[in-house]
N, C-alpha and C positions, 0 to 999 in steps of 0.2 A: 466597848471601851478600849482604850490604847494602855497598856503597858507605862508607869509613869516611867520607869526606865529607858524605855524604847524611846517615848516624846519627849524627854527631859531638855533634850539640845536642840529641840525644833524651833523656830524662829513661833511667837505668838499672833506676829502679823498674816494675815492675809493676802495672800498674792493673786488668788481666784474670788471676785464678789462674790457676793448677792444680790438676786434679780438677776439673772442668766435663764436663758429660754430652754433648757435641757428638760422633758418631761416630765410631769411628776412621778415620784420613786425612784427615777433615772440615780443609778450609782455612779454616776460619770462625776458628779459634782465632788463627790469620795475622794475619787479618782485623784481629780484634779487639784484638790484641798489637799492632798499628801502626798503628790507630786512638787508643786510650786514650794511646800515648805519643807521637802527635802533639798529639791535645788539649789533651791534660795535665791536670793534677789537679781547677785551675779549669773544668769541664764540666758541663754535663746533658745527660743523653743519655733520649732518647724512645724507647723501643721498640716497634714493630710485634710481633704478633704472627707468629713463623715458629722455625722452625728454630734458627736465629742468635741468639735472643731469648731462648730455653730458659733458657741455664746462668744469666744473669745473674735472671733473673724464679724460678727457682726456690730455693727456701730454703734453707742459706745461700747468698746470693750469690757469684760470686766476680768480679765487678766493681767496682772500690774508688771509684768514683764514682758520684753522683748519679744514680738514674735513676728513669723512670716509664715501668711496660710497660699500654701500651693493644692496643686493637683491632688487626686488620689494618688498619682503614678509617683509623687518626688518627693514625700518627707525624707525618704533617707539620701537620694542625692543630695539634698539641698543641707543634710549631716557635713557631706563631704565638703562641700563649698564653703557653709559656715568655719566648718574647723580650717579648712587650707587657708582662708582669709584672717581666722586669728593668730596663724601663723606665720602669714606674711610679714603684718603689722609689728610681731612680735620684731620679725628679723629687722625690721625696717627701726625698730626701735618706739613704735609709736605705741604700743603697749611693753607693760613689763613681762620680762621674759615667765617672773613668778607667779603672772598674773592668772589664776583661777576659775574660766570662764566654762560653766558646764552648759553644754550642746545637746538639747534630745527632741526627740519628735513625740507624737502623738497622734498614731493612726487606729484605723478601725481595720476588724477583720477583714475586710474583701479588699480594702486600700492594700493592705501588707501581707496578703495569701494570694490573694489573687492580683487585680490591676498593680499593683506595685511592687510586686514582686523581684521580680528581676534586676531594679534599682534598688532593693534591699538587700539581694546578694552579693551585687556588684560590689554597694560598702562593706560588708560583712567580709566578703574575698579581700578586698585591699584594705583591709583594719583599719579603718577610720576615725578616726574619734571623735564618741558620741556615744549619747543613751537613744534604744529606741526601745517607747512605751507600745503594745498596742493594745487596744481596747476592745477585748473578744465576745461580743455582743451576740457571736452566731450567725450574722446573719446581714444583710444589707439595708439595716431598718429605717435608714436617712432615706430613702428613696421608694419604699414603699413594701419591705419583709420580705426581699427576694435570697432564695440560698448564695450561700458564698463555699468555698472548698473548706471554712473551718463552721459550715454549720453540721453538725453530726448527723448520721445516718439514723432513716426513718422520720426522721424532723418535717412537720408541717411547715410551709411557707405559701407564698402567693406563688411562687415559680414550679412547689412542691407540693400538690394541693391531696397526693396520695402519699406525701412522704419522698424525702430524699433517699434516693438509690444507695450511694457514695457514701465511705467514713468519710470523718471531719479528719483533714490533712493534718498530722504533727507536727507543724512546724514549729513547734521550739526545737525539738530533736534534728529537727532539719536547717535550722543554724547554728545549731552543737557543731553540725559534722560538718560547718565553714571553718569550725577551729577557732573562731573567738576567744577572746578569756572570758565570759562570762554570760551566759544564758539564765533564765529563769522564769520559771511560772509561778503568776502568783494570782491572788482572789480577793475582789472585795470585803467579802466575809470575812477576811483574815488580814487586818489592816497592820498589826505587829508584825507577822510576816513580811508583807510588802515593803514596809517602813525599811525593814532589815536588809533587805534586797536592795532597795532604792541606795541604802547610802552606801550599800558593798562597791555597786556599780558606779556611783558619783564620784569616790574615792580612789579609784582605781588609776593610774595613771596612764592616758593613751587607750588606746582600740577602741577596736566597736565594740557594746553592750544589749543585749536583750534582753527587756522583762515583757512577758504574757500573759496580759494580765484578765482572768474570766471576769467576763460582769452581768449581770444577769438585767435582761428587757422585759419591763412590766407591761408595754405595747404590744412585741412581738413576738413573743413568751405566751402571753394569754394568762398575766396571773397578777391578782390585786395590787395596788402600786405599793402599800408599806409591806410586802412580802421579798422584798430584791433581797438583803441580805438572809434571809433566812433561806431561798434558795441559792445565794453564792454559797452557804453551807453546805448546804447536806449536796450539791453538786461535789464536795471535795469529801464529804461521813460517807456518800455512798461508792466513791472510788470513781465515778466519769468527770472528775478533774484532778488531777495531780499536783502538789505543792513539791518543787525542787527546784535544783539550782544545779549549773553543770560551769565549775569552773576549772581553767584548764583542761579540760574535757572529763573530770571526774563527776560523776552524777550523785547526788546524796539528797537523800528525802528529807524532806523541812518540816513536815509534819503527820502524824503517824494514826487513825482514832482508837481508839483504846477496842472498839467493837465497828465494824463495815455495816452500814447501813444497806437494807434492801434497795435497789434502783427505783422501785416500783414507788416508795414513797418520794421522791426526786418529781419521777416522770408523773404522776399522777394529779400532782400540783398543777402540772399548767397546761393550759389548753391547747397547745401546741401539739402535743401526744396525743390527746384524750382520742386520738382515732384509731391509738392502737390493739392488737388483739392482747391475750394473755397468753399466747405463744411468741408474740415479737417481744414481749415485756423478758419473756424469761429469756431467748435467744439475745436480745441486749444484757442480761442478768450474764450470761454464758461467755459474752465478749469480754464484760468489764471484768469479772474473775479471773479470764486467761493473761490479762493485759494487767492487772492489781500483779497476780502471783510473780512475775515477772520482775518484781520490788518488793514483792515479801509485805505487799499493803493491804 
């Protein structure tokens, strides 16, 4: 349930249908239900190619706003272009200069860690304006459960069949330190958080924006499909996700649990681990602690 404070000022309309072909349990629909009505009507939205991008890019839509679905490699170029074209227009006089039109994308992990990467810095270096969402699923699961640089170590995949080698890249940390105004992670499980974040960053005036947003894959994951938000949780009770927000480049924790959950009830849920020993279990237990204490989490 959402906070009636938090939803008070959301629009009641629907911007994202129903009947969308996104999995069953898939958290994207969440996602996208409280994105479109943070926005709001006034938007363009960029789409990466992934997962998340499907229901709206295929015919009929059921996204009631503006959109243009590119490459994995260009949701956030295509930030830059949107906003430079709103501002021509503005100068040209053909829109109001007061006129209010929010710009974001919505990619998936490998679009925005990996293949996209580089056109995500490039706007982030030259402060753009624009939100960019990404949708951290783990993993490459549009194309068949292959690792991506933010699926975490030891992690089963198709590409990973003993486990991935590699940590999961930190990239929110790693567009803090472009200097943006505003970075953020956040989790489907915790949809008042998100809400809070989304309209920090819609409200903002000017630059580039990032929210990171975890979402958990009942496909890829290997875990029953009405269990997605109960593992967005305890992914953040047991400390291997972090809820924060770095603006100006100050970092401050968004939300705190009263008692740290064991990882072992996390990982144990889904089948994606189930290959692991109870020496990686606690060597994962030994990472997430040193990396928690580091924020006092």
């Amino acid at each position: 349930m959402i906070r009636k404070e938090i939803a008070q000022d959301l629009p009641r309309r629907e911007y994202f249908k129903g009947g969308h072909t996104l999995c069953p349990g898939c958290p994207g629909g969440i996602l996208w239900r409280l994105v479109t009505k943070v926005m709001g009507e006034n938007s363009i939205s960029t789409l990466g190619a992934t997962c998340i991008s499907l229901p709206p890019a295929i015919f009929p839509s059921v996204l009631d706003i503006p959109s243009i679905y590119v490459s994995m490699a260009t949701p956030a170029p295509l930030i830059s272009g949107v906003s430079a074209a709103l501002r021509i227009l503005k100068r040209k006089g053909k829109l109001a200069k007061d006129e209010k039109i929010n710009v974001f994308a919505m990619a998936g992990d490998g679009g925005t860690a990996d293949i996209g990467f580089a056109g995500l810095s490039g706007a982030a270096e030259r402060n753009d304006d624009g939100t960019y969402f990404c949708f951290d699923n783990e993993a490459y699961m549009n194309t068949g459960i292959q690792r991506s640089s933010l699926t975490p170590e030891k992690t089963w995949t198709t590409s990973t069949l003993e486990g991935k080698s590699q940590p999961k890249k930190n990239l929110p940390l790693i567009m803090a330190a472009h200097g943006i105004p505003y970075v953020a992670t956040a989790s489907v499980g915790f949809p008042d958080d998100f809400i809070v974040k989304a309209k920090k960053a819609r409200d903002m005036e000017g630059g580039f924006r990032y929210i990171h947003v975890h979402s958990p894959c009942p496909t890829g994951w290997r875990f029953p499909e009405k269990k997605a938000i109960e593992m967005a949780r305890l992914a953040v009770d047991c400390g291997m996700w972090l809820l924060y927000e770095v603006t100006q480049g100050d970092l401050t924790l968004t939300y705190r649990p009263a008692r740290r959950k064991p990882v072992e009830e996390y990982l144990s849920k889904q089948g994606r681990f189930s290959h692991l020993s109870k020496t990686e279990i606690e060597e994962i237990q030994a990472k997430v602690d040193r990396e928690c204490r580091k924020y006092d989490f």
